[in-house]
C-alpha positions as CSV (number, residue, x, y, z in Angstrom):
1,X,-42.4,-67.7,30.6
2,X,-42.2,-64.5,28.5
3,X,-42.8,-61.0,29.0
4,X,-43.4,-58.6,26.5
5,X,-43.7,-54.4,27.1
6,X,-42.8,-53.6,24.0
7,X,-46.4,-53.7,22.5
8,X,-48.8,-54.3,25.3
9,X,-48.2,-55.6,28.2
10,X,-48.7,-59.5,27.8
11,X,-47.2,-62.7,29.9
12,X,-47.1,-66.1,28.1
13,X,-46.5,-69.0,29.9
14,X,-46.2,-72.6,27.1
15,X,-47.3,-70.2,24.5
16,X,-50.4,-68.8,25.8
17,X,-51.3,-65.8,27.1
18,X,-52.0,-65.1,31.1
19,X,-55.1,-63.3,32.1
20,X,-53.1,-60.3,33.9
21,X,-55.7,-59.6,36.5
22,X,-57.8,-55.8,37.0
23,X,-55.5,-52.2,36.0
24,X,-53.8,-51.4,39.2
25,X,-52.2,-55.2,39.5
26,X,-51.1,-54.9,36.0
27,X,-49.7,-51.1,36.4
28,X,-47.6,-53.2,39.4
29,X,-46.2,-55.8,36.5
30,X,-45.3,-53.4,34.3
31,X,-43.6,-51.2,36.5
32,X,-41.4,-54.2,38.0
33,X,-41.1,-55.3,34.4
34,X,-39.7,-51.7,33.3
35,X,-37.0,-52.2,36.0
36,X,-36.2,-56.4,36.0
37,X,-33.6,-57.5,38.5
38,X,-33.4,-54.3,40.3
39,X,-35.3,-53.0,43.6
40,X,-38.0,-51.0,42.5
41,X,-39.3,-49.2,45.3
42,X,-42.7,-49.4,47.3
43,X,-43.2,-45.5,46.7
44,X,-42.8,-45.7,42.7
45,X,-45.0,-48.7,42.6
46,X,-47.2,-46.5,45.1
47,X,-46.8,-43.4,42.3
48,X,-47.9,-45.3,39.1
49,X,-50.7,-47.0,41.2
50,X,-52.2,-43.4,42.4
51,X,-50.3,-40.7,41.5
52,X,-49.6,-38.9,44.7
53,X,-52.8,-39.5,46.5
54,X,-52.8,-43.0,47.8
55,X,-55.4,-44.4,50.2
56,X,-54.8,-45.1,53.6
57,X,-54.8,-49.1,52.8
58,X,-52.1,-48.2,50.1
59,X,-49.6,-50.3,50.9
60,X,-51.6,-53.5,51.9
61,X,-53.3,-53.0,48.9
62,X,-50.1,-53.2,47.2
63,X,-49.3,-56.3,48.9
64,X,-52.7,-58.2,47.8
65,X,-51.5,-57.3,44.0
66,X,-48.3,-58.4,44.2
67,X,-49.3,-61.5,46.5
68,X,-51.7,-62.2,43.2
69,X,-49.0,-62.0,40.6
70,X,-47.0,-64.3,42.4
71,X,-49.5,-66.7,42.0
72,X,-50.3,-65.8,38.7
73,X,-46.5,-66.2,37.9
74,X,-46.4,-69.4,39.3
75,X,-47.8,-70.3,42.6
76,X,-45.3,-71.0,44.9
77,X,-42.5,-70.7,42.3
78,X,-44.0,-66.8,42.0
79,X,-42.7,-66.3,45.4
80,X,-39.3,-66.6,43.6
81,X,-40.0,-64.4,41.0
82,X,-41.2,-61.2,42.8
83,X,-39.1,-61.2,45.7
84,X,-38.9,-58.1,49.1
85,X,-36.1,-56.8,50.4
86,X,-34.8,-53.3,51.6
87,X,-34.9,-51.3,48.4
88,X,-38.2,-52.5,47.6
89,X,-39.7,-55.5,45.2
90,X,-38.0,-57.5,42.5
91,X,-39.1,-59.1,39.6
92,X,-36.7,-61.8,38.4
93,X,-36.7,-61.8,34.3
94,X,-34.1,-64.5,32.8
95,X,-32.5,-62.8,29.6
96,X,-34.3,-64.7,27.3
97,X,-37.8,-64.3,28.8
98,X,-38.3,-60.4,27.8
99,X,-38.5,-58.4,24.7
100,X,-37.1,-55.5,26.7
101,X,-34.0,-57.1,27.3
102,X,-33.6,-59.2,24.7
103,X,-33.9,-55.6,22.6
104,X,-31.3,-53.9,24.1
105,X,-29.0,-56.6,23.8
106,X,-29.5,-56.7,19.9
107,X,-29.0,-52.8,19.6
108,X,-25.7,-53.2,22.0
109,X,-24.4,-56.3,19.6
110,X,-25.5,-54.0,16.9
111,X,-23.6,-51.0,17.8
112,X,-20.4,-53.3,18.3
113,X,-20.6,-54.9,15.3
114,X,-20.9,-51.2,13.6
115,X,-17.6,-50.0,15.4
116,X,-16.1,-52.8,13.8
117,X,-16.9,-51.7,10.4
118,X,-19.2,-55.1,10.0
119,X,-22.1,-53.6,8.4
120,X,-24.0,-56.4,7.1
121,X,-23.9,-58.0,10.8
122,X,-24.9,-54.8,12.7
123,X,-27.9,-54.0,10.0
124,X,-29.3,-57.9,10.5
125,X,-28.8,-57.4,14.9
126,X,-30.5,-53.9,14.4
127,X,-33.8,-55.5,12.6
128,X,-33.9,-58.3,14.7
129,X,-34.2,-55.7,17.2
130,X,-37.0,-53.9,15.5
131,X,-38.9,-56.7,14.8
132,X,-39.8,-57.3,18.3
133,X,-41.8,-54.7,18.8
134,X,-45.2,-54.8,18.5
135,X,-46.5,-51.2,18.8
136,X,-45.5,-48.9,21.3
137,X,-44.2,-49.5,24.5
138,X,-47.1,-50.4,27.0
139,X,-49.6,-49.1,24.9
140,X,-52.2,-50.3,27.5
141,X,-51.1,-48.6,30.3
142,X,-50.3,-45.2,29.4
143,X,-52.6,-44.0,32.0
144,X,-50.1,-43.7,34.6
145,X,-47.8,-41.0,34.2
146,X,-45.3,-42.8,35.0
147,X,-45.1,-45.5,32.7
148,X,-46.4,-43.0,30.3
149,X,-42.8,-41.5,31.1
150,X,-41.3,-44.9,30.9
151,X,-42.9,-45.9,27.2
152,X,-41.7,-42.2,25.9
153,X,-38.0,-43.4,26.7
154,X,-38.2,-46.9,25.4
155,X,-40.0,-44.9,22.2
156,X,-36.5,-42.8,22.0
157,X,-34.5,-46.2,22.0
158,X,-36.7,-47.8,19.0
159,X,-36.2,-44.4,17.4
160,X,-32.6,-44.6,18.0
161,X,-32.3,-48.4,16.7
162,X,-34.3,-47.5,13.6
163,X,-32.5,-44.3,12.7
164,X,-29.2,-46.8,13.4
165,X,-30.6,-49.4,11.1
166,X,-31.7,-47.5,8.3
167,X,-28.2,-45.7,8.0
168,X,-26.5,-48.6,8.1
169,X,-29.0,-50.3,5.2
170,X,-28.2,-46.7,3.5
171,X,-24.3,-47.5,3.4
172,X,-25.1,-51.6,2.6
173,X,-27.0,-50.4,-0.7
174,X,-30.7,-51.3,0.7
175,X,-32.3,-47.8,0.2
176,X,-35.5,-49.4,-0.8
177,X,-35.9,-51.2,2.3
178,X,-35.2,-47.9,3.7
179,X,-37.8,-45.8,1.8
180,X,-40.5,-48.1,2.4
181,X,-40.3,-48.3,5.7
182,X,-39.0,-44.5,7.1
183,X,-42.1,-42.6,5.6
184,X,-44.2,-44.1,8.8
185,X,-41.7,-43.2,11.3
186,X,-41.2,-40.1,9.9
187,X,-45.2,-39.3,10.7
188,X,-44.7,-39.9,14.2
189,X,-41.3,-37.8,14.4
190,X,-41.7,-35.3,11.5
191,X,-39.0,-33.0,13.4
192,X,-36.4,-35.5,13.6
193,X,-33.5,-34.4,11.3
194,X,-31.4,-37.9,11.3
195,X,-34.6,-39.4,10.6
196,X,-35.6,-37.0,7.8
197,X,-31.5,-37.4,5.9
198,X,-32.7,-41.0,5.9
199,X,-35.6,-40.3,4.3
200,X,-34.1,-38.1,1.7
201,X,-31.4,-40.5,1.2
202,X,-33.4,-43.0,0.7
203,X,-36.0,-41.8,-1.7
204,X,-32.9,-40.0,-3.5
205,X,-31.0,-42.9,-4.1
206,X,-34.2,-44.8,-5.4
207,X,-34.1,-42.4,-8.1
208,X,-37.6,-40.8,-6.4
209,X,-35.8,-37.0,-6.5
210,X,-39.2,-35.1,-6.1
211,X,-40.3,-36.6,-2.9
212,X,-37.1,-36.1,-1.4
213,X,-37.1,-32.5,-2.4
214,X,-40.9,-32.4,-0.9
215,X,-39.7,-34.7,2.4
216,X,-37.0,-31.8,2.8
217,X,-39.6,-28.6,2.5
218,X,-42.1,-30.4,4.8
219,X,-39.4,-30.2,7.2
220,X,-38.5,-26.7,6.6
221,X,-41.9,-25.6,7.1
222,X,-42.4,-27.9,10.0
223,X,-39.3,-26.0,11.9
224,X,-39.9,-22.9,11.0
225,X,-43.9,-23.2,11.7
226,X,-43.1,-25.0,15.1
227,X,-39.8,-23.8,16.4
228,X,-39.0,-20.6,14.3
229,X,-35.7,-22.5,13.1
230,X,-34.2,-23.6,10.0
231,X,-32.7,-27.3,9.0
232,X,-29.4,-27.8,10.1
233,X,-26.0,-27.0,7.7
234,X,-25.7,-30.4,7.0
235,X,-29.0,-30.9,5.9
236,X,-29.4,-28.0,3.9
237,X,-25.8,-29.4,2.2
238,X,-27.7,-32.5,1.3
239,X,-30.7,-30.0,-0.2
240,X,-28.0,-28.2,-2.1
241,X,-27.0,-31.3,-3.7
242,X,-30.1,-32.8,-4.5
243,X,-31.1,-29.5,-5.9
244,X,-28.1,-29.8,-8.3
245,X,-28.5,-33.2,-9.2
246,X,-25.8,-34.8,-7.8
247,X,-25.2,-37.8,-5.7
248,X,-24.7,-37.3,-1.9
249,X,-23.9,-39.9,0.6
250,X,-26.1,-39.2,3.7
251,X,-24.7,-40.7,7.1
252,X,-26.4,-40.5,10.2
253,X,-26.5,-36.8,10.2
254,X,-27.3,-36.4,6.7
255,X,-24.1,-34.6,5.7
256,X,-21.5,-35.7,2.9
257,X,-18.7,-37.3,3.9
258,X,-16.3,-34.2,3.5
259,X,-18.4,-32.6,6.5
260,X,-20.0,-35.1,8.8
261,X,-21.1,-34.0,11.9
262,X,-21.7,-36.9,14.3
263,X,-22.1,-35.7,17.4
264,X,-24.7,-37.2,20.3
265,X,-27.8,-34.0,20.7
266,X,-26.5,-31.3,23.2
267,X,-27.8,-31.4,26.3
268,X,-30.5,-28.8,26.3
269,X,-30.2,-28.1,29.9
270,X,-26.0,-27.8,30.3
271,X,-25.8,-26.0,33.3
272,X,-22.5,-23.8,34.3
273,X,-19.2,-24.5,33.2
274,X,-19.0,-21.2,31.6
275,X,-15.2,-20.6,31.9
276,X,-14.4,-24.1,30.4
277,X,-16.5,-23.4,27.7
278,X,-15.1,-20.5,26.9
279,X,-11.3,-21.6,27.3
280,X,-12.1,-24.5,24.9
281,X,-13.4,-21.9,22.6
282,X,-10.4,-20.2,22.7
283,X,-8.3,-23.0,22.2
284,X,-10.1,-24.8,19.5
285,X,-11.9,-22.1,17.7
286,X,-8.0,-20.9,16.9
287,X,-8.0,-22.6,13.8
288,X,-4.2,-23.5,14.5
289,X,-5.5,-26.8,15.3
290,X,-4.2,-28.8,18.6
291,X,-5.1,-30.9,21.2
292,X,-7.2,-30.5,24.6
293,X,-8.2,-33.0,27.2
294,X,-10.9,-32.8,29.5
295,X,-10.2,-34.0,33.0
296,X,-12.1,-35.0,36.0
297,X,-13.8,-37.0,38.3
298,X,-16.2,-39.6,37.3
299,X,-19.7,-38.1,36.8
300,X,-18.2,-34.7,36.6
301,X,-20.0,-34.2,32.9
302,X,-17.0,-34.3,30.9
303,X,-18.9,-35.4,27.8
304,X,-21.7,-33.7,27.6
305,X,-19.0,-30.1,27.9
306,X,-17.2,-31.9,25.3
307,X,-20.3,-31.8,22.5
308,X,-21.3,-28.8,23.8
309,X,-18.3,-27.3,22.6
310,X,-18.2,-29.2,19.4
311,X,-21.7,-28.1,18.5
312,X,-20.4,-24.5,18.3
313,X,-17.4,-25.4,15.9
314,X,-19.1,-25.6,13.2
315,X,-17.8,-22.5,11.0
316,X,-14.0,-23.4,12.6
317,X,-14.1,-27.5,11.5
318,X,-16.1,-27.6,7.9
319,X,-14.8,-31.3,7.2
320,X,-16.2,-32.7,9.7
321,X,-16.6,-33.0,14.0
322,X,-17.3,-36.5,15.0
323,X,-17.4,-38.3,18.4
324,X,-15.7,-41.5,18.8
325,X,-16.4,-43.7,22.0
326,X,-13.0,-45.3,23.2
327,X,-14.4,-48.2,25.0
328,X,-17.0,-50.6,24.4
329,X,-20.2,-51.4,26.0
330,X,-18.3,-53.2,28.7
331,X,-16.0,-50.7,29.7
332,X,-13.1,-52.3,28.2
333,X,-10.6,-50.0,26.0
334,X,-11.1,-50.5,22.0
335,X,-8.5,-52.0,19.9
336,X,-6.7,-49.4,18.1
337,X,-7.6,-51.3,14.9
338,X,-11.5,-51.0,15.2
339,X,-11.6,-47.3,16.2
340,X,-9.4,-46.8,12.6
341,X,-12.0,-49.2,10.8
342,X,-14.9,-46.9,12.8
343,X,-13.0,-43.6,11.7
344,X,-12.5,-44.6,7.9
345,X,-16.3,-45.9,7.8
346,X,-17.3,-42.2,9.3
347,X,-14.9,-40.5,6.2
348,X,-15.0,-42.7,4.0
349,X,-11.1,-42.1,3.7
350,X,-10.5,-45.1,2.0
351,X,-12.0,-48.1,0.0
352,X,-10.6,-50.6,2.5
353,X,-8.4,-50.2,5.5
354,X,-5.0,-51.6,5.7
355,X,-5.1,-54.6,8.0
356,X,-1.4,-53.9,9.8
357,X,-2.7,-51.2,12.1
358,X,0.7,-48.7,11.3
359,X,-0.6,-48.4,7.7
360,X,-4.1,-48.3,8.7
361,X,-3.4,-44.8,11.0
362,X,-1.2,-43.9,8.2
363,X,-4.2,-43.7,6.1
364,X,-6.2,-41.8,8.3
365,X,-3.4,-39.0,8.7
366,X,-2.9,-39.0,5.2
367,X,-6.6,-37.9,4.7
368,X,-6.9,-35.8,7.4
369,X,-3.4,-33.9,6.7
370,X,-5.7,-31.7,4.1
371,X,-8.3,-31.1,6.1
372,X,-9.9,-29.2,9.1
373,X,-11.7,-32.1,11.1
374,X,-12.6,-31.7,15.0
375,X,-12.3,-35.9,16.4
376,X,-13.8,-35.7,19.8
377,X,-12.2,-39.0,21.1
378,X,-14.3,-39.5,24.6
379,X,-13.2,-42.0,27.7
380,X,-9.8,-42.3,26.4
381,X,-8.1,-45.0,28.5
382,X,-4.4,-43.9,28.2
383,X,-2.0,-41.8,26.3
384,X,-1.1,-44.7,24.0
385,X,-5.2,-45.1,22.5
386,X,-4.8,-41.4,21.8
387,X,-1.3,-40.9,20.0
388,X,-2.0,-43.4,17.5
389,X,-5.0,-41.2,16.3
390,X,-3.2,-37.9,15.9
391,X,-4.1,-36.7,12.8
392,X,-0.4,-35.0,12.7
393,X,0.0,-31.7,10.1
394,X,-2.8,-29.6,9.1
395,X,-5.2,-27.3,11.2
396,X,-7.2,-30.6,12.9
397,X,-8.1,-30.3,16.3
398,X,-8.3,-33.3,18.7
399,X,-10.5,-32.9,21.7
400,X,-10.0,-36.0,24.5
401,X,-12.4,-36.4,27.8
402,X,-10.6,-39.1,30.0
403,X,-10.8,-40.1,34.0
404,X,-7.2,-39.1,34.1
405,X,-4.9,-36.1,33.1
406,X,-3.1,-38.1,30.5
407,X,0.2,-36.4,32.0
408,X,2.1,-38.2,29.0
409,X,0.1,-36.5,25.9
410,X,3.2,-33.7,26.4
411,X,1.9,-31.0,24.3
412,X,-2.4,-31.5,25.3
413,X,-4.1,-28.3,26.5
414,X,-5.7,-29.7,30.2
415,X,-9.1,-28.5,31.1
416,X,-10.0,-29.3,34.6
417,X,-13.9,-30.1,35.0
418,X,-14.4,-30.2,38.5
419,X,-17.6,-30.4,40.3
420,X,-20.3,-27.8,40.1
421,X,-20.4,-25.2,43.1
422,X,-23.9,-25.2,44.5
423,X,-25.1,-22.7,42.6
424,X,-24.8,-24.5,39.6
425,X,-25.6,-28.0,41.2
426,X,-29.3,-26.1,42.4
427,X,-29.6,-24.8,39.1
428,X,-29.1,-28.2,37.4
429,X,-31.7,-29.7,39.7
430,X,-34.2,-27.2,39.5
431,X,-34.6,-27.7,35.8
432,X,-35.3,-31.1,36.1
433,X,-37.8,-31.0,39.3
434,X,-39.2,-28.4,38.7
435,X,-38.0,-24.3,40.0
436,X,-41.2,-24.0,42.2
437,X,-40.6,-28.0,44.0
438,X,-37.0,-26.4,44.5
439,X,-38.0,-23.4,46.1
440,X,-40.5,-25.1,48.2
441,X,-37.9,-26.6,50.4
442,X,-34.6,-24.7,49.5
443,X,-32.4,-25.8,52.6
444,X,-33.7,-29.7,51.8
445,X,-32.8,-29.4,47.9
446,X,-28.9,-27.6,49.1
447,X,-28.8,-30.7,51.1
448,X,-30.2,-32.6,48.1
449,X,-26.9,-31.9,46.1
450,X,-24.5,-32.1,48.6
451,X,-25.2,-35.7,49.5
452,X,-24.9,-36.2,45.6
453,X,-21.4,-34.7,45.7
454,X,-22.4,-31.6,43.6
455,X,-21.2,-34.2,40.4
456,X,-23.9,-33.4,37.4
457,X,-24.4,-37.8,37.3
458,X,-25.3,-37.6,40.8
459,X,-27.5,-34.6,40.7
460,X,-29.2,-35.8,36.9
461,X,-30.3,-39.1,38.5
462,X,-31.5,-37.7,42.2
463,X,-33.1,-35.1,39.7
464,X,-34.9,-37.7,37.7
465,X,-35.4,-40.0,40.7
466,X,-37.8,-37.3,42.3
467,X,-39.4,-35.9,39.2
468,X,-40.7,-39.7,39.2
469,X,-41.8,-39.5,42.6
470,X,-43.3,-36.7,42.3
471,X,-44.9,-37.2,46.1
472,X,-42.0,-37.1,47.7
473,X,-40.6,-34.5,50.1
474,X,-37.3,-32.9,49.2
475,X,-36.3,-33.4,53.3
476,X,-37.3,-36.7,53.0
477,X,-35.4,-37.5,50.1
478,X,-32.2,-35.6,51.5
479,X,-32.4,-37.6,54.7
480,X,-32.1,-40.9,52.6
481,X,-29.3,-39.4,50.8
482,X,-27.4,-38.8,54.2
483,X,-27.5,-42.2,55.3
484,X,-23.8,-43.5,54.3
485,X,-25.0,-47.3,54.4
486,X,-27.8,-46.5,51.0
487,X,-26.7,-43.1,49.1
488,X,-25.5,-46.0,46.4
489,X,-28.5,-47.4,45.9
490,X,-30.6,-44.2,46.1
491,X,-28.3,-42.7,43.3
492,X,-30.0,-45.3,40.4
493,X,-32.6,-44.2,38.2
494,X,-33.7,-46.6,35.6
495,X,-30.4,-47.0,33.4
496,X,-28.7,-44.3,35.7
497,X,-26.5,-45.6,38.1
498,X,-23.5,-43.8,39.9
499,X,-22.2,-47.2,41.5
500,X,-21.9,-48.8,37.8
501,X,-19.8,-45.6,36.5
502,X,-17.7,-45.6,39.6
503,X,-16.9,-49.4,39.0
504,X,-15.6,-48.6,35.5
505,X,-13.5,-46.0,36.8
506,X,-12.2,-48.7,39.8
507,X,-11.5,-51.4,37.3
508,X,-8.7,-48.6,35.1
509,X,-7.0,-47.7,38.8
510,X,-3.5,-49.7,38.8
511,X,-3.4,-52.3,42.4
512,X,-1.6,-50.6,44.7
513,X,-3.7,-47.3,43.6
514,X,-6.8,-49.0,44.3
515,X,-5.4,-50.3,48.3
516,X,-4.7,-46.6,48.8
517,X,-8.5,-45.6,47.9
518,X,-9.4,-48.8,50.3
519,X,-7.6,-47.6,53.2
520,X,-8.7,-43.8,52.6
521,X,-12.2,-45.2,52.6
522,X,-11.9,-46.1,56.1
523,X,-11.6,-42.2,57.2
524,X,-14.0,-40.8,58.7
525,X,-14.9,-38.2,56.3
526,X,-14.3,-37.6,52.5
527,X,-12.3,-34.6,53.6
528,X,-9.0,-35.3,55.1
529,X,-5.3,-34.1,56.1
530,X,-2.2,-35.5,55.2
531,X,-1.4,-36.6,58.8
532,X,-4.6,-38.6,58.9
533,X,-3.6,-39.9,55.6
534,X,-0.7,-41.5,56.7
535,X,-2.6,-42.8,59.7
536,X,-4.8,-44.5,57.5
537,X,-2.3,-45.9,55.1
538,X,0.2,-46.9,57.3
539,X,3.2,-45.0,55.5
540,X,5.9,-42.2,55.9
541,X,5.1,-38.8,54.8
542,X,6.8,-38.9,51.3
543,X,4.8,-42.3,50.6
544,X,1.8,-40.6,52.0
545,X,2.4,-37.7,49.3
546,X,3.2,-40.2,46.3
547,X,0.1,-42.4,46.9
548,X,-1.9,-39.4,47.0
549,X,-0.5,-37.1,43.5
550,X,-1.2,-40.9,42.3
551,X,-4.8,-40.5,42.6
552,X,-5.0,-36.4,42.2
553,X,-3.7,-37.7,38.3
554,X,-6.3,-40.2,37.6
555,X,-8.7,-36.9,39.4
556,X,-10.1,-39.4,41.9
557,X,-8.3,-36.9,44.7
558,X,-8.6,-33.1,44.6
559,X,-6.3,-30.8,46.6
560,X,-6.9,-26.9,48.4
561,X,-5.3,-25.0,50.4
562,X,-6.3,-25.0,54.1
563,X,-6.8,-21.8,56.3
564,X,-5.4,-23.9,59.3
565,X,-1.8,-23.2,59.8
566,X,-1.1,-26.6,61.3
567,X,-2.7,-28.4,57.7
568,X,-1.9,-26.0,55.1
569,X,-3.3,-28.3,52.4
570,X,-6.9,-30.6,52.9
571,X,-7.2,-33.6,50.4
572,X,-10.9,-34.6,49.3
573,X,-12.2,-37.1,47.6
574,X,-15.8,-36.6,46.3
575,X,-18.3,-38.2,49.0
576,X,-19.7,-41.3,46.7
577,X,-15.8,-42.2,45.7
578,X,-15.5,-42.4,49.9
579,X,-18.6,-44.4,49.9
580,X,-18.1,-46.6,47.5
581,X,-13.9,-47.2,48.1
582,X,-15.7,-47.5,51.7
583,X,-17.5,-50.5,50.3
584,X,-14.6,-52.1,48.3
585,X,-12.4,-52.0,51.5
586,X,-14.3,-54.8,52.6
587,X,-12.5,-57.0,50.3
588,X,-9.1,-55.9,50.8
589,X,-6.7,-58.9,52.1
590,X,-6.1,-58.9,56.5
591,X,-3.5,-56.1,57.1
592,X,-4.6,-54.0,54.0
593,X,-3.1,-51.4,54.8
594,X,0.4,-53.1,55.5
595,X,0.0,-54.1,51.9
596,X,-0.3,-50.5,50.3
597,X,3.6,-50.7,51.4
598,X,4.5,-53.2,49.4
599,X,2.9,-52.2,46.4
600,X,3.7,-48.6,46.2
601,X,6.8,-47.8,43.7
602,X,9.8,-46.3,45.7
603,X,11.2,-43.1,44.6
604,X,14.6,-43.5,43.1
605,X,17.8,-43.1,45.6
């Protein structure tokens, strides 16, 4: 069987298509298709069905369409398909049987295959991608608001691929390919400026000068007509060039390579963080050059500070800021020798990269010794992935974000990024609900972000959750959030998911950290003495105190002094850490907390 969203909604079954049944048990499919393999639940499906005012027979209503697309999916086989538990209904999809996923596992081969420096590879993955769509996304059912929502995301992810594509086809030679097919995209994105450099690459480098010069005043008018702006530096670089004559080698943000600025889009609602922002300032915008790492907690928003800052650097770093992911799509750290290929692909610092890594990083601190460059290296896994890209002399400026204080970078600048205070966290979810939804319920929405853990991941996808369910009470909501046994599975949104971020950051703690967050999951409450941490681990006070700075430097643990005279210091780990160390205590060995003994290095003497 195959399933296909991206185009109208259609389900073939031996090559022909199924008759899908009346509007409101198709809006059901394609909801459950827009989320396979994961609980969708009865209130969304109730949401895209009747947008806040459902009948009185809503939900056995809901159960006579989804009792018909069983059988429409199979008969009694269907039964296997759409299955009911807890969290809601879910439609099981094999990888191969939808476009959806079969897309987004292209673009991720794709990207990989582009970190690598294998061009020709990640260009072919990138049009297979693109070739699977037929139109856009659920162009049939754009009458619910919510899938509405849900085919103006998967629009941003073709756009994304495409834009990918044609820069990569740029660099490979293929502008023709390029200019005949980006003048249609452009027309339904004429403000996109990645898209546009394309374009005027493209029709450049086919030797078609006047309608680039034309695609890059169209845009200019278009900015300054629609948002009273002007192109960005780096595109007006490229109109500088092109008014000149000369060649210029647009990347994905249309600059040369002597100033590339590849950063992801600032977040347009970054909320607080006003003293980090300006300390980085300070630090960075020195022009001595240095290096800074961002630390915190898991879902703390360390990147999205991180480009924040970088989009303001422009004047201090004119050869360049760029943002290099340290890890791949699997959470595993990058060899040192594809992040150097990715690096001299972004320059253009040589014609081809040493293969012994020590001459490759040689290279890339020979160019960048000249220059002014701000690398913005994010989810560093240790200090080791981070020295070897140093750029060494000259005024360059590294900027790391890591899940650790990388105590043994000796001469970093640290920059704590904590959680928000409430404050912020209401601030933060007001602009995504909505000010007046927050203000309807203010005591529900404190409660809101306080069950999230006052972490910007937590808050972005309870934020996103209820701007979908748009029906829902904010106490309502709250009161599923304070329910230990399911604030996991609340916090997922689509492809926001605290529990998946928090695995990454369990699988880089060392063992014997990771049977000290098991046995502190067992407390009672995220906030804890030192006393009761012993308790729970089984060990003498100076153990107790080693175990615990252990975790306070990879910023799963946060410290503060205590009013109490008898516990001058409380410990705290951030609620969903408790939870979800809570959850992986369950498979810790018969006597875990014996075992945190064995494991735990003893002090010297």
């Amino acid at each position: 069987m195959r399933f296909s969203v991206l185009g109208p909604l259609v389900v073939e079954s031996g090559g022909r298509p199924r008759e899908l049944g009346p509007l409101k048990q198709r809006l059901v499919l394609a909801v459950l298709l827009t989320r396979p393999n994961t609980p969708v639940p009865v209130e969304m499906l109730s949401e895209a069905l009747w947008e806040g005012e459902p009948p009185r027979t809503a939900r056995k209503n809901l159960h006579v369409y989804v009792s018909a697309l069983r059988k429409l999916l199979g008969g009694a086989a269907g039964s296997d398909r759409i299955l009911h538990g807890p969290g809601g209904y879910v439609l099981r999809v094999g990888a191969g049987e939808s476009d959806a996923l079969r897309f987004e596992e292209l673009a991720r081969a794709g990207r990989e295959a582009l970190r690598t420096g294998s061009l020709g590879q990640a260009a072919g993955l990138f049009r297979e991608a693109l070739d699977l769509w037929r139109g856009p996304a659920l162009a049939d059912l754009t009458c619910s608001d919510l899938l509405r929502r849900e085919a103006d995301r998967w629009g941003e992810r073709w756009l994304d691929v495409y834009e990918a594509w044609a820069e990569t086809a740029l660099q490979l030679g293929e502008a023709e390919a390029v200019a005949d097919s980006v003048g249609e995209a452009v027309e339904r994105h004429p403000l996109r400026e990645r898209l546009r450099a394309a374009q005027i690459a493209a029709l450049e480098r086919c030797g078609r000068r006047t309608e680039a010069l034309a695609a890059y005043d169209d845009l200019r008018q278009l900015l300054s007509r629609e948002l009273g702006l002007e192109p960005s530096p780096a595109l007006k670089a490229v109109y500088g060039e092109l008014l000149g004559g000369g060649p210029h080698a647009a990347g994905p943000s249309g600059a040369s390579p002597a100033g590339r600025v590849l950063l992801p889009r600032d977040l347009p609602d970054l909320t607080g963080r006003k003293e980090q922002v300006r300390e980085l300032l300070a630090v960075l915008g020195g022009g001595d050059g240095g290096l800074v790492v961002l630390a915190g907690p898991t879902g703390a928003g360390k990147t999205a500070l991180a480009v924040h800052v970088a989009h303001r650097l422009e004047r201090e770093f004119p050869d360049g800021r760029v943002l290099v992911r340290m890890r791949a799509e699997d959470g595993s750290p990058r060899p040192r020798s594809s992040v150097l290929a990715e690096l001299a692909r972004l320059f253009g610092f040589v014609a081809r990269l040493p293969h012994d890594p020590e001459e490759a990083g040689a290279a890339w601190r020979s160019w960048a010794a000249g220059r002014r460059v701000l690398l913005l290296l994010d989810d560093a896994p240790d200090e080791a992935a981070v020295q070897c890209l140093l750029p060494g002399a000259g005024r360059n400026s590294v900027l790391v974000t890591a899940r650790s204080r990388l105590a043994g970078l000796e001469a970093a600048h640290r920059v704590e990024v904590p959680p928000f205070t409430v404050p912020e966290a209401l601030e933060l979810l007001g602009r995504i609900i909505g000010r007046r939804r927050l203000l309807s319920d203010p005591d529900a929405a404190g409660r809101v972000v306080e069950e999230a853990g006052l972490l910007p991941l937590g808050i972005r996808v309870a934020g996103t959750k209820l701007s979908m369910l748009a029906h829902l009470p904010l106490g309502e909501f709250a009161e599923r959030l304070g329910r230990n046994d399911t604030l996991l599975d609340e916090l997922a949104s689509g492809g926001l998911a605290v529990r998946s971020r928090l695995a990454g950051a369990w699988r880089d703690l060392a063992g014997p950290s990771r049977s000290v967050l098991q046995a502190l999951g067992a407390l009672p409450a995220p906030r804890f003495t030192l006393d009761e941490a012993m308790a729970a681990l089984g060990l003498g006070r100076e153990d107790t105190q080693r175990a615990l700075e252990s975790l306070m430097e990879s910023c799963t643990v946060s410290a503060a002094p205590d009013a109490s005279a008898a516990h001058p210091v409380r410990f705290e780990l951030p609620r969903v850490v408790h939870l979800f160390a809570r959850e992986r205590a369950s498979e810790a060995v018969p006597g875990g907390s014996r075992g945190v003994v064995a494991v735990l290095p003893r002090a010297a003497g």
